[in-house]
C-alpha positions as CSV (number, residue, x, y, z in Angstrom):
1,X,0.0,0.0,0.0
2,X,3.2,2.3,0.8
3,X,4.4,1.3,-2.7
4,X,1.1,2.3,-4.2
5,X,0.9,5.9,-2.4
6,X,4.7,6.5,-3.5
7,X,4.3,5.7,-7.3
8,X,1.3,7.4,-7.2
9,X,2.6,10.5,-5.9
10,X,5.9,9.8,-8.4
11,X,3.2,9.8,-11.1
12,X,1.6,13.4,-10.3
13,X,5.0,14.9,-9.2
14,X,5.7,14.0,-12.7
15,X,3.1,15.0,-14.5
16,X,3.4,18.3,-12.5
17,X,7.1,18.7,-14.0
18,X,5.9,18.2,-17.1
19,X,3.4,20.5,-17.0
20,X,5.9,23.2,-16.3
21,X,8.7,22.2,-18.3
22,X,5.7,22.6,-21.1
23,X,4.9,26.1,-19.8
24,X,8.5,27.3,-19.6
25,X,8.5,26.3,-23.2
26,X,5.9,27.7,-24.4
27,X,6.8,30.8,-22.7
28,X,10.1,30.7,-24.4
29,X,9.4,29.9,-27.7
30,X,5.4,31.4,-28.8
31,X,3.1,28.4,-30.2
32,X,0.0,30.7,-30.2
33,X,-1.3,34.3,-31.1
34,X,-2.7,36.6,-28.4
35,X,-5.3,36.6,-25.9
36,X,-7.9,38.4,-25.2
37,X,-8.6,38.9,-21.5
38,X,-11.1,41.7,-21.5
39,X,-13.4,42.0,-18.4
40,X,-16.7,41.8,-20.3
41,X,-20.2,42.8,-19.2
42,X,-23.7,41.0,-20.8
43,X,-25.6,43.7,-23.0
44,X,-29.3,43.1,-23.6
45,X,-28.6,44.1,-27.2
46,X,-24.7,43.5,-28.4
47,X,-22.8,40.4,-27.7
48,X,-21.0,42.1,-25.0
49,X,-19.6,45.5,-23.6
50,X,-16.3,46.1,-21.9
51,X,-16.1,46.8,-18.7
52,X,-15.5,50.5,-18.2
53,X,-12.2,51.9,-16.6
54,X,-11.0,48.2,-16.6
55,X,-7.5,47.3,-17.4
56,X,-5.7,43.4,-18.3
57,X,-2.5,42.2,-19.9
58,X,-2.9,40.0,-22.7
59,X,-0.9,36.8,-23.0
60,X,1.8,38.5,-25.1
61,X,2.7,41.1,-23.0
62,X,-0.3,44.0,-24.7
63,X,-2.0,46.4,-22.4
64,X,-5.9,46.3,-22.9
65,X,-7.0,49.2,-21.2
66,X,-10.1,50.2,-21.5
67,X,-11.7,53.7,-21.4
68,X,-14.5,55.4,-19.3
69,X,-17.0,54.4,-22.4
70,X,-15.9,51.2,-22.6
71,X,-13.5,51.2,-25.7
72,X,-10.0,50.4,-26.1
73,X,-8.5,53.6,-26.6
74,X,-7.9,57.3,-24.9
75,X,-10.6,59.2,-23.2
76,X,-13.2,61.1,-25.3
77,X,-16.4,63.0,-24.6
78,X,-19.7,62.2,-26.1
79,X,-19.8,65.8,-26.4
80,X,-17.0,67.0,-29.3
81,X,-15.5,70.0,-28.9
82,X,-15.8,72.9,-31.1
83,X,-13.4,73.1,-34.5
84,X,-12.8,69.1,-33.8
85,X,-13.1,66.8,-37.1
86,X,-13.6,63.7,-35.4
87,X,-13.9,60.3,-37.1
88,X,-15.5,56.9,-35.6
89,X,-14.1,53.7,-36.6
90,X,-16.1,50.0,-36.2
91,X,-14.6,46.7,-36.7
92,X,-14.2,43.5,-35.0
93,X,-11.0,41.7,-33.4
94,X,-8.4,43.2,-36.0
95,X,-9.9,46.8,-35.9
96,X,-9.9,46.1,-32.2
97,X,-5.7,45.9,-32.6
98,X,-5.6,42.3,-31.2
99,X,-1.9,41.4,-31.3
100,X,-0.9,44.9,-30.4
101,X,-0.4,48.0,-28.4
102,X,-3.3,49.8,-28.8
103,X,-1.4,52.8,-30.2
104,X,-0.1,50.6,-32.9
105,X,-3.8,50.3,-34.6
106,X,-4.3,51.4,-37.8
107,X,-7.2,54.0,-36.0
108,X,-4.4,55.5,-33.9
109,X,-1.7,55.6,-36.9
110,X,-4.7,57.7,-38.9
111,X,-5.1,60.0,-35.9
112,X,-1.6,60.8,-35.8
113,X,-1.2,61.1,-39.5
114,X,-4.3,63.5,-39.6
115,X,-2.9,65.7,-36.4
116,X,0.4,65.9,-38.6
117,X,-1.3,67.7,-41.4
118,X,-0.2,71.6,-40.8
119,X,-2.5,73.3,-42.9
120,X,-5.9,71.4,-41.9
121,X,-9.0,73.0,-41.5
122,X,-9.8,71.6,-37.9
123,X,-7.8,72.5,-34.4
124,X,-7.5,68.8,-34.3
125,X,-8.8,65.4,-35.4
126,X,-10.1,62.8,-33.4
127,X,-10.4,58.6,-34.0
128,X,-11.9,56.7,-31.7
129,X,-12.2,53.2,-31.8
130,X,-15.4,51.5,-31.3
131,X,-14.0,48.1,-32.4
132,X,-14.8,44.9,-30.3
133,X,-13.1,41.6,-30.4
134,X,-15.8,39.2,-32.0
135,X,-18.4,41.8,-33.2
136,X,-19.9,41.7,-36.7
137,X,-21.5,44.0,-39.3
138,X,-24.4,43.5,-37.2
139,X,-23.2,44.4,-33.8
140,X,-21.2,46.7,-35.3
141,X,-24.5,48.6,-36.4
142,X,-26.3,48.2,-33.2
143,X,-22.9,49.8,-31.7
144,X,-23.2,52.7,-33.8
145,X,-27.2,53.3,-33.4
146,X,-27.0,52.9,-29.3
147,X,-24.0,54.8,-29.0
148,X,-21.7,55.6,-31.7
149,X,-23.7,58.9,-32.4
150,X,-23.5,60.1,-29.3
151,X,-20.2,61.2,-30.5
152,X,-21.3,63.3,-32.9
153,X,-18.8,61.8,-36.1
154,X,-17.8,63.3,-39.0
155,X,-17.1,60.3,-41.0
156,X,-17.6,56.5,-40.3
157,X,-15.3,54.1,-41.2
158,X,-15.8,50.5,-40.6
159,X,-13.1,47.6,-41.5
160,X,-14.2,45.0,-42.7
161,X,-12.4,41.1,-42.9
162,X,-13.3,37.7,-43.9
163,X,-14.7,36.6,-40.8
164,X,-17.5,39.2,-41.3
165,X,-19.2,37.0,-43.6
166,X,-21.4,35.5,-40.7
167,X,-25.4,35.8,-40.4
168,X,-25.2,35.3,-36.5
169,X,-23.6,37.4,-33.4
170,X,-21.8,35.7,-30.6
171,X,-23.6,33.3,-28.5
172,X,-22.2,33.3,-25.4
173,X,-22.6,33.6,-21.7
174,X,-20.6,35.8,-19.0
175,X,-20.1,35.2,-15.4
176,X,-17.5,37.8,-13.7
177,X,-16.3,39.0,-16.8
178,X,-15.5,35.7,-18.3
179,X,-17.6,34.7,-21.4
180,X,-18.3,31.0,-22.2
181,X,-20.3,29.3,-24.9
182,X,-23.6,28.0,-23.9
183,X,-23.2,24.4,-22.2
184,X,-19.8,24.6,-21.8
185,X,-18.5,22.8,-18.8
186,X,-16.5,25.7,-18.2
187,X,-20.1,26.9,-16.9
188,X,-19.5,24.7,-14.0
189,X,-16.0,25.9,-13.0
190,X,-15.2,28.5,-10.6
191,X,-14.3,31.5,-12.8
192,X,-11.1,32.7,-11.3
193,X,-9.7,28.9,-12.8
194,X,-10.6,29.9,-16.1
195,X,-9.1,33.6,-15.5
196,X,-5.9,32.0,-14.2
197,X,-5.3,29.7,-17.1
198,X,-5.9,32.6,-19.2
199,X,-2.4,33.7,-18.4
200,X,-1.1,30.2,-19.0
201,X,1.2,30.2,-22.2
202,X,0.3,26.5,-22.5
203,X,-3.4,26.4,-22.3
204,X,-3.6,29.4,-24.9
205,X,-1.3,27.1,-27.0
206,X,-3.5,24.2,-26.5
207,X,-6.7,26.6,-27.6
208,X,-5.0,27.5,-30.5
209,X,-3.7,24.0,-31.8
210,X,-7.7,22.8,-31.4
211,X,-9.1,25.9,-33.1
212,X,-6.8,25.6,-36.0
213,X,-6.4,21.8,-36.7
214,X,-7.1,20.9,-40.0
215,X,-7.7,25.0,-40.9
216,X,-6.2,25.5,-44.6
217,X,-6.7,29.1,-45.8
218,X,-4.2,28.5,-48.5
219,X,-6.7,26.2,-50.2
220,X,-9.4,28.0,-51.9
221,X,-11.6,24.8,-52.5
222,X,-12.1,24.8,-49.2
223,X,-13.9,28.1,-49.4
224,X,-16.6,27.7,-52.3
225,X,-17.5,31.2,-53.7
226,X,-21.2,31.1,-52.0
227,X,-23.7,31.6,-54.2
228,X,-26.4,35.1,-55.0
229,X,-29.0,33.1,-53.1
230,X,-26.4,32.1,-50.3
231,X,-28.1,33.2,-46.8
232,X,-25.2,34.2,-45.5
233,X,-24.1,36.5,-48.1
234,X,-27.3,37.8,-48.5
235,X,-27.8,39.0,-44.7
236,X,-24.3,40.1,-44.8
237,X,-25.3,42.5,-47.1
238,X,-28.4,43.3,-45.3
239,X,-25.7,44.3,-42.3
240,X,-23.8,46.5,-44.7
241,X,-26.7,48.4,-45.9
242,X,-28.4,49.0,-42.6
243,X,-24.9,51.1,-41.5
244,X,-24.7,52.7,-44.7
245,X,-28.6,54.0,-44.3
246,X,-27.7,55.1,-40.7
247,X,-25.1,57.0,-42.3
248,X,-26.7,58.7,-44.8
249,X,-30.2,59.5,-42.5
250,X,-27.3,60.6,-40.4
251,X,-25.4,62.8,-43.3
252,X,-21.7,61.1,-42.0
253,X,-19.6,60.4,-44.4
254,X,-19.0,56.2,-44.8
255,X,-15.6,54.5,-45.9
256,X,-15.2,50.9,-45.7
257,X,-11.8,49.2,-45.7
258,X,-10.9,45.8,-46.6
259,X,-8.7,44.5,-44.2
260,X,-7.0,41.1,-46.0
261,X,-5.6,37.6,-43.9
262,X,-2.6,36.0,-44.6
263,X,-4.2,33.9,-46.5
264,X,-6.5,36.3,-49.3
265,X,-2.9,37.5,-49.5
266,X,-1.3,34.2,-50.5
267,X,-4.2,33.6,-52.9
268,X,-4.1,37.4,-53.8
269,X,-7.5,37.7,-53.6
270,X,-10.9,37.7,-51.5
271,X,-11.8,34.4,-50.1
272,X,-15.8,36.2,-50.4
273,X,-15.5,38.4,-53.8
274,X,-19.1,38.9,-54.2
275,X,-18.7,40.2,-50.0
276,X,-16.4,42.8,-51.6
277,X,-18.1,43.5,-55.0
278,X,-21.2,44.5,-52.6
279,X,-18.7,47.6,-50.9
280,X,-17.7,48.4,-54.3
281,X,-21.4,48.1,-55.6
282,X,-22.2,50.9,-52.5
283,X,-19.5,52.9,-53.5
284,X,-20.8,53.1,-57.7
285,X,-24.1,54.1,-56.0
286,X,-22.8,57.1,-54.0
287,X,-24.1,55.1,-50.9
288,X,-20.5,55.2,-49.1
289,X,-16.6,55.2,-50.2
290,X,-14.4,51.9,-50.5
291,X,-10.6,51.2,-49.6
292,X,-9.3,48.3,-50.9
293,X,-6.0,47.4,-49.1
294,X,-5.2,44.0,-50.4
295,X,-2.7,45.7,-53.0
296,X,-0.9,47.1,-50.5
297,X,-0.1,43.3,-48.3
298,X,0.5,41.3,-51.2
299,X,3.3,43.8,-52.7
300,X,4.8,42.9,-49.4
301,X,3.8,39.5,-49.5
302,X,7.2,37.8,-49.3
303,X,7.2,39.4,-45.7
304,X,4.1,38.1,-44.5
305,X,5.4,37.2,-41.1
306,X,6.3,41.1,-40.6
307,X,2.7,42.4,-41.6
308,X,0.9,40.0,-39.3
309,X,0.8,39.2,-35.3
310,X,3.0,36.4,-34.0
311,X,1.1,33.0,-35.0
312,X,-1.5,34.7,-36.8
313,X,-3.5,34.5,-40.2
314,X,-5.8,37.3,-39.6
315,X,-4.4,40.1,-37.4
316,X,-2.1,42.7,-38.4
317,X,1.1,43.7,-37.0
318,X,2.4,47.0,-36.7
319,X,3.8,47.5,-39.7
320,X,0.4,45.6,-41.0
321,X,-1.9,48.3,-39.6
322,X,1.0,51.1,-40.4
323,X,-0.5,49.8,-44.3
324,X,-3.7,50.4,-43.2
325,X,-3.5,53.8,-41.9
326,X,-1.4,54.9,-45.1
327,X,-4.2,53.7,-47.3
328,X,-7.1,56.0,-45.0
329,X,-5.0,59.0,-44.8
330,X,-4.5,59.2,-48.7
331,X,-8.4,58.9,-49.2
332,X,-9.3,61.1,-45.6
333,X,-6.6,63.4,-45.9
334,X,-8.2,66.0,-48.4
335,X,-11.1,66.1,-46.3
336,X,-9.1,67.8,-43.7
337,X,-6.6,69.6,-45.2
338,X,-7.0,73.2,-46.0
């Protein structure tokens, strides 16, 4: 019975060591992209809100800090302040600067770019970022009718990527900040476990080998050009026009911008091109304005490991969202200048 107790602690003592001999190593050498560990709150409306005035520190070392309103960014009135040119800017998880500082967005490098102009016609010029990790065109126009106006923009701009093309919201549930799917057994668990291993290098490794096993961007037969009558396309299109009506009932200004992965930059084209030909359709009918930046990755595209985050098909690095913000400031820039 001695012998049994022994091995048996032998056993766990060693699969204890193992555990962080795999952490060190993970920690040393990156097997995953970022995390995400936003405090979030439930919204009866949107997927989720950030917690206001809440701060965390993503797996890779990025501050998420998140402002009075309950975006990622610096502090801004709802009230703008008089000879202010201010421009609102929705997305998802890339427009959201996942991977990165927050000043390294592509919303932030516009900002500067515009305050750099010396003969503009505004005192200054304002971006703020309403992006949310995991919205869609959806969300993203329930965003801007509940609370983007408040800000009073001058122009819109929304970014758009691949993983738009979705018909339905996030489904999940939040308990102390922590969001699960429904029936997941992490329902079950204490939250503080879940919160703990978010700052594990190995379990965020672990949730990115699962999420991407057997995932081949590079193969465009496994993404079948969806048909006019495909539901999906067709209530993605729904999403787009609903924000470009608010716009226009609004009189703001709308750009979108295409925001390419790694992979429509391999392939050198759209994964959806009938999601894109829609922008461009807008854009012929003087419904909004169109910025395609996919030009501008794959002339870099023997770099692609310097225009995207560490371990990451679909989010931008820096210098990615450096691309970004040159391509908006050579379309915005004549609005502001004098």
């Amino acid at each position: 019975m001695k012998k049994l107790f022994q091995n048996g602690l032998l056993f766990f003592f060693s699969i204890a060591v193992a555990i962080l001999l795999a952490e060190a190593v993970c920690r040393i050498i990156p097997l995953s992209n970022d995390s995400d560990p936003t405090y979030k709150l439930a919204h009866e409306v949107l997927p989720f809100v950030m917690k206001p005035n809440s701060e965390s520190i993503s797996i890779h070392g990025h501050v998420l800090k998140i402002n009075s309103h309950g975006l990622r960014d610096f502090e801004y009135s709802y009230e703008k302040e008089k000879g202010v040119f201010r421009i609102l800017v929705l997305g998802d998880s890339v427009t959201f600067a996942f991977g990165n500082d927050m000043e390294a967005g592509y919303s932030k490098v516009l900002e500067r770019q515009l305050n750099e102009i010396v003969e503009k016609k505004y005192s200054k010029v304002e971006v703020i970022n309403a992006a949310h990790n995991g919205y869609n065109t959806f969300d993203e126009y329930n965003y801007l009718r509940l609370y983007g106006l408040k800000y009073s923009p001058d122009l819109l701009v929304v970014g758009v990527t691949y993983a738009d093309f979705t018909t339905q919201s996030m489904n999940i549930i939040i308990k102390d900040g922590v969001d699960s799917r429904p029936g997941s057994f992490w329902l079950n668990i204490p939250t503080w476990v879940k919160k703990t291993l978010r700052q594990s290098h190995l379990y965020i490794a672990i949730g990115w080998v699962r999420a991407n096993r057997g995932f081949s961007i590079k193969d465009p037969t496994a993404h079948p050009v969806p048909s006019e009558n495909n539901e999906t396309l067709i209530k993605t299109k729904d999403n787009f026009d609903k924000i470009t009506a608010l716009a226009s009932k609004e009189k703001i200004p709308l750009y979108f911008i295409s925001i390419p992965g790694r992979g429509e930059v391999l392939l050198k084209s759209y994964l959806h091109p009938q999601f894109i030909q829609h922008l461009r359709t807008l854009e012929n009918e003087g419904k909004g304005y169109f910025i395609d930046s996919l030009d501008g990755f794959t002339s870099h595209s023997d770099r692609l490991d310097d225009l995207y985050a560490l371990k990451d098909s679909s989010h931008p690095s820096a210098e990615g969202h450096q691309i970004l913000g040159n391509y908006l400031f050579k379309r915005i820039s004549p609005i502001v200048s004098k």
